[in-house]
N, C-alpha and C positions, 0 to 999 in steps of 0.2 A: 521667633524670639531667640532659639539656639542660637543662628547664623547672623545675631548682632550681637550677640554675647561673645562669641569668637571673632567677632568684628571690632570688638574693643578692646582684645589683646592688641600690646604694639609691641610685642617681641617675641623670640620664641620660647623664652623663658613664662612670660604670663601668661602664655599658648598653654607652656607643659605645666602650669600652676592650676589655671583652670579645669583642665580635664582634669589632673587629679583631685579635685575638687567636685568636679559635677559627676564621674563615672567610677565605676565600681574596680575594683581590678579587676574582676571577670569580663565586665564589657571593657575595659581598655584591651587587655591578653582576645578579646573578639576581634577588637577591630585589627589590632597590631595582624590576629590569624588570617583577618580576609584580606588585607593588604599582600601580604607572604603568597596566598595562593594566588590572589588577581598576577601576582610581578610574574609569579612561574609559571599559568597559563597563560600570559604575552607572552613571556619568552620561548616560551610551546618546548624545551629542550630535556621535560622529563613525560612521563605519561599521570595521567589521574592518580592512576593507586601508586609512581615511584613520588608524587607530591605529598596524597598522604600520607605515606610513609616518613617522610623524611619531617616533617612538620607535625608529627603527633595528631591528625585530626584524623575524622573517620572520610572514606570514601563519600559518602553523603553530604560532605563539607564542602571538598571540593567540587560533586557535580553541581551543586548547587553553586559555588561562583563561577563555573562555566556555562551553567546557563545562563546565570546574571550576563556576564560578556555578552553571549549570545544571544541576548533581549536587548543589547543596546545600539543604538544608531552608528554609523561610521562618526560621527562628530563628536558623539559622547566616549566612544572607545578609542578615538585619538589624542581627546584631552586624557581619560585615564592615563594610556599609555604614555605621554609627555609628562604626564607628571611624576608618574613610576620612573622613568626614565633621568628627568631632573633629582631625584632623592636619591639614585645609584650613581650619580656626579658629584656630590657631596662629599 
């Protein structure tokens, strides 16, 4: 039901209407966090704790989206990474 509801935005404005609409600020400021840490474990260029650090979450934040990565198939961690990659084009 979510993923027709975000199916019926036709821009990105009723994209960013919606969520703030269906989600909290605390789970928007989640997901905007798990995003931040998936980009800079792809990009592997700091370690665990210089991630947390720099992003205000705990250590525990971050190994938890690294294992997430590390639970996902080469096909699913390519489209992530394409798409992390298309929003830093932007």
């Amino acid at each position: 039901m979510f993923i027709d509801l975000i199916q019926s935005a036709t821009n990105r404005g009723d994209l960013q209407r919606l969520f703030k609409l269906m989600l909290t600020r605390e789970e928007h400021s989640a997901i905007n966090g798990r995003v931040a840490i998936a980009k800079a474990l792809i990009e592997g260029k700091e370690s665990q704790r210089e991630i947390a650090t720099r992003l205000g979450v705990s250590i525990a934040t971050v190994t938890r989206g690294s294992n997430n990565l590390k639970s996902m198939n080469d096909g699913e961690r390519d489209f992530l990474m394409q798409a992390i990659q298309a929003v830093n084009n932007e």
